[in-house]
C-alpha positions in Angstrom: -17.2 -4.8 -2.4 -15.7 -1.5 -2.7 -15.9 -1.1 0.9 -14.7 -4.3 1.7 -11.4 -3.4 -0.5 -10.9 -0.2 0.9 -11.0 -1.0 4.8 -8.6 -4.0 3.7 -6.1 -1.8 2.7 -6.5 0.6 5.9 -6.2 -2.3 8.1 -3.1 -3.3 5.8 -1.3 0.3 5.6 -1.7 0.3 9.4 0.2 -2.9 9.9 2.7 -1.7 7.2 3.3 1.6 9.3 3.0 -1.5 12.8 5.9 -3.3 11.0 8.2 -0.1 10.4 7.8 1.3 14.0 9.0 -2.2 15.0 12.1 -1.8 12.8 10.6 -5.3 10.8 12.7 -4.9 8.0 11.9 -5.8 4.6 8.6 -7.1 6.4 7.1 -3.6 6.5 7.9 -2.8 2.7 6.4 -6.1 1.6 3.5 -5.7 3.2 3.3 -1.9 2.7 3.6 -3.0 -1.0 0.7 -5.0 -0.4 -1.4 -2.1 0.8 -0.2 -0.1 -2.2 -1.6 -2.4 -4.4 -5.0 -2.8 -2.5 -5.1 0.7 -2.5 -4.7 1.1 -6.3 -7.1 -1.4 -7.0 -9.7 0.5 -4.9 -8.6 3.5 -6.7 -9.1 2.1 -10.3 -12.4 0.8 -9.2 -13.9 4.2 -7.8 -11.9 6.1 -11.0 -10.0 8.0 -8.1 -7.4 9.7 -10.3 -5.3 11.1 -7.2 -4.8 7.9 -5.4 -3.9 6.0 -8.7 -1.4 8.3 -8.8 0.0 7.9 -4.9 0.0 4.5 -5.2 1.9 4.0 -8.5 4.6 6.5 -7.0 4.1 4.6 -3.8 4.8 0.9 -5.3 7.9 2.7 -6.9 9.1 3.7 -4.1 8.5 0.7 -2.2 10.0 -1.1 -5.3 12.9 0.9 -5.3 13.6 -0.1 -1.2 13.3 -3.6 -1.9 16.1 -3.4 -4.7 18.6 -1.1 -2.6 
């Protein structure tokens, strides 16, 4: 399952960065928000302390465009 989770959210952050080079704006942030969260659920799972921490400063981030 872990595997299944983690090429999700490759396949996911690759349309994210997809979306952005297109200018598909706030598409790419959604969906890069998306990945985030895969990727922190992944990260919980595996007790991956330095990719907990990307992807909660990540989803802030992401958070943060989405407001602005």
């Amino acid at each position: 399952m872990n595997n299944v989770i983690k090429w999700t959210a490759t396949a996911v952050t690759l349309l994210g960065a997809l979306l952005t080079s297109l200018q598909c704006i706030p598409e790419n942030i959604y969906v890069l928000n998306l990945a985030s969260v895969i990727w922190l659920v992944w990260a919980i799972r595996v007790k991956e302390n330095s990719l907990i921490a990307v992807n909660l400063g990540l989803l802030g981030i992401y958070a943060l465009g989405l407001i602005v």
